[in-house]
C-alpha positions as protocol buffer text, in pm:
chain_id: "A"
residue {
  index: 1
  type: UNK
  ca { x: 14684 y: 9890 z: 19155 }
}
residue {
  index: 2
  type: UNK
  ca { x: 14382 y: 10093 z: 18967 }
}
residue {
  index: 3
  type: UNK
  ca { x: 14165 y: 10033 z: 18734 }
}
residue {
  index: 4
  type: UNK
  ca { x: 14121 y: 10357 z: 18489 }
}
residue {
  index: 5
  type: UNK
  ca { x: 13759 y: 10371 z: 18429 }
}
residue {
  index: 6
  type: UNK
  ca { x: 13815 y: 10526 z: 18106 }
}
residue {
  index: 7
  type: UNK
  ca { x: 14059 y: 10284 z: 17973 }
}
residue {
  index: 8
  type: UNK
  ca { x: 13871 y: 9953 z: 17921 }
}
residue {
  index: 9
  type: UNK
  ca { x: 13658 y: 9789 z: 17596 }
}
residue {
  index: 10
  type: UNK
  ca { x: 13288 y: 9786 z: 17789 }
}
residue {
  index: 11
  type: UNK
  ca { x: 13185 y: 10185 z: 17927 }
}
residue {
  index: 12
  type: UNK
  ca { x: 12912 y: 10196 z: 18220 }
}
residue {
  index: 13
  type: UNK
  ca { x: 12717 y: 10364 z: 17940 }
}
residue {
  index: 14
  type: UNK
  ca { x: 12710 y: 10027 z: 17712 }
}
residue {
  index: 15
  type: UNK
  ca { x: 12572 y: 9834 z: 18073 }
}
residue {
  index: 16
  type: UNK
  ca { x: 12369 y: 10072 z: 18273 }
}
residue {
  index: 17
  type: UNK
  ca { x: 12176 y: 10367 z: 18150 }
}
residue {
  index: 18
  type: UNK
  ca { x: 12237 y: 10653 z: 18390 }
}
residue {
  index: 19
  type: UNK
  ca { x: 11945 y: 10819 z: 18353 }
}
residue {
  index: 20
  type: UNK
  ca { x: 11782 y: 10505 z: 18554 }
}
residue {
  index: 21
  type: UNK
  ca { x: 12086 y: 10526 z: 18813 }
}
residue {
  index: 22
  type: UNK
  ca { x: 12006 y: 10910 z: 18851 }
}
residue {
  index: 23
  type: UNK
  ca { x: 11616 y: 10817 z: 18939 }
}
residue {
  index: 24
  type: UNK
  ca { x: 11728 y: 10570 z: 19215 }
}
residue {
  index: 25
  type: UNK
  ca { x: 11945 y: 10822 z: 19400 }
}
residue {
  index: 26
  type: UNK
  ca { x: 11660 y: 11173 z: 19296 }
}
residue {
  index: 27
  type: UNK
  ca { x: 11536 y: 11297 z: 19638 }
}
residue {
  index: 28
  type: UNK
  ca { x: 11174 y: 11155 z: 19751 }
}
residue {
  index: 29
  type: UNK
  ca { x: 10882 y: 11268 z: 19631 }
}
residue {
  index: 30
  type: UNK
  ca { x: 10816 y: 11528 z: 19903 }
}
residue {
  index: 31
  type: UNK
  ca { x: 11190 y: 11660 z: 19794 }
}
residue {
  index: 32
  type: UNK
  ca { x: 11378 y: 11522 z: 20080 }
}
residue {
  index: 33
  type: UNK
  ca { x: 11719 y: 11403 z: 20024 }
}
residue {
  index: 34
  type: UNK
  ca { x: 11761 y: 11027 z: 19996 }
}
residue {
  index: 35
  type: UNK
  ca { x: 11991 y: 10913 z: 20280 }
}
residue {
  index: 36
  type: UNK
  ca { x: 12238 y: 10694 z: 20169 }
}
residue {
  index: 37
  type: UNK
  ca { x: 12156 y: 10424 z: 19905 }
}
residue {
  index: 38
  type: UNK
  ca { x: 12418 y: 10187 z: 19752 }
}
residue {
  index: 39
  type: UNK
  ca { x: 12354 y: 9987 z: 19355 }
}
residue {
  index: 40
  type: UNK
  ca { x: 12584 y: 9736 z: 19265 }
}
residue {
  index: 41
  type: UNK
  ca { x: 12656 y: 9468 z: 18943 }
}
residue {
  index: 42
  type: UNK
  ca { x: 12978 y: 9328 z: 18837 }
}
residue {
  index: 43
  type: UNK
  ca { x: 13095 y: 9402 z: 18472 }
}
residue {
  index: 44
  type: UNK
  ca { x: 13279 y: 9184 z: 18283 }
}
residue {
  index: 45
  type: UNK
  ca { x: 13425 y: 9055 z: 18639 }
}
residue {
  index: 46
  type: UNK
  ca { x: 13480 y: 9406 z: 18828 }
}
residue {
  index: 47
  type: UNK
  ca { x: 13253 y: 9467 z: 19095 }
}
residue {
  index: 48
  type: UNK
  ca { x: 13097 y: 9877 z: 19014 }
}
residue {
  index: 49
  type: UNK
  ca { x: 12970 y: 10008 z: 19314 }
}
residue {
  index: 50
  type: UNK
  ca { x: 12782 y: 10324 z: 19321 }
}
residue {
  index: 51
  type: UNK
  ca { x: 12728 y: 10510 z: 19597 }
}
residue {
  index: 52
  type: UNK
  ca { x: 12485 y: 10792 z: 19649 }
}
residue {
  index: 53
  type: UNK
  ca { x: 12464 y: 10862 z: 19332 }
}
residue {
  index: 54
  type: UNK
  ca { x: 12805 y: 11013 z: 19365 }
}
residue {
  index: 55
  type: UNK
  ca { x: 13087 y: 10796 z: 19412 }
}
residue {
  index: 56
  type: UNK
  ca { x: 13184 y: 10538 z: 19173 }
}
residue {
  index: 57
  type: UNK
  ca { x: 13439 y: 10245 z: 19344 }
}
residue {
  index: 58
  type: UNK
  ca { x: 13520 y: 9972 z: 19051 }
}
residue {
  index: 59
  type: UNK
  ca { x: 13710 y: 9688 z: 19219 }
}
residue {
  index: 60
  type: UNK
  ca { x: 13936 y: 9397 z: 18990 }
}
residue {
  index: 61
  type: UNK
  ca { x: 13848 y: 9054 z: 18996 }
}
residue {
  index: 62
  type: UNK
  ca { x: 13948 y: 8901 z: 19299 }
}
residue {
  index: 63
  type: UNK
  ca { x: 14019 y: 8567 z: 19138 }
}
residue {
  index: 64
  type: UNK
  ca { x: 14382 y: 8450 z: 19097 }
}
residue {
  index: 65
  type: UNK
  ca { x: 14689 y: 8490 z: 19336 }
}
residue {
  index: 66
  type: UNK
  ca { x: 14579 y: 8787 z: 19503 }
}
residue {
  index: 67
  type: UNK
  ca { x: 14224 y: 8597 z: 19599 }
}
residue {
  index: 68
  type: UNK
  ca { x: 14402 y: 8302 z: 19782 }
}
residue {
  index: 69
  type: UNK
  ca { x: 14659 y: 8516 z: 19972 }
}
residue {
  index: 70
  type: UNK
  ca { x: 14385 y: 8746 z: 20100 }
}
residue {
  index: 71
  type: UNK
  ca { x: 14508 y: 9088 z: 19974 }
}
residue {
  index: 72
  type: UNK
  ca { x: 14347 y: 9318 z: 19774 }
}
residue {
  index: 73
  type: UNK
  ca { x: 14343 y: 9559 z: 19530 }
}
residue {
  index: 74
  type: UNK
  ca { x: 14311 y: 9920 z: 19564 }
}
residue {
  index: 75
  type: UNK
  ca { x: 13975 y: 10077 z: 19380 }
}
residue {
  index: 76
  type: UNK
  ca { x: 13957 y: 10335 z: 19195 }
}
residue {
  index: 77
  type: UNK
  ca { x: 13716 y: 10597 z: 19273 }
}
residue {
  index: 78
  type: UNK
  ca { x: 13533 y: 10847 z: 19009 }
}
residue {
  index: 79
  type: UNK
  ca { x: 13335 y: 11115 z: 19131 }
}
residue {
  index: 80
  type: UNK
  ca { x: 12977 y: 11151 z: 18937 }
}
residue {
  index: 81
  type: UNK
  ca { x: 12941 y: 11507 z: 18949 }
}
């Protein structure tokens, strides 16, 4: 089960301004790449993870049934670029 990241009342855009998000993942200031790097904040109970600055994973709430038997959801994944 997915969650379509365009299909929802609250955008990323409402919660995080990307232009910030962009500035944590920019290369250093000598112009090396950043290795790796991971920001994440829960929105209206999914957990957003972003990635690199290039993969976004939004996971559903894990509270309910599928929290006490263990299992869970499939993400959904949006690539950034």
């Amino acid at each position: 089960m997915g969650v379509d990241p365009t299909d929802g009342r609250i955008t990323l855009y409402d919660i995080v301004d990307p232009d910030a998000l962009d500035s944590l993942f920019r290369p250093q200031y000598d112009g090396t790449p950043r290795a790796g790097g991971r920001v994440s904040f829960v929105v209206d109970d999914y957990r957003v993870t972003i990635d690199g600055g290039r993969e976004v994973v939004i996971e559903p709430p894990t509270n309910g049934p599928a929290a006490s038997t263990g299992h869970r959801s499939t993400p959904t994944r949006t690539d950034r670029r």
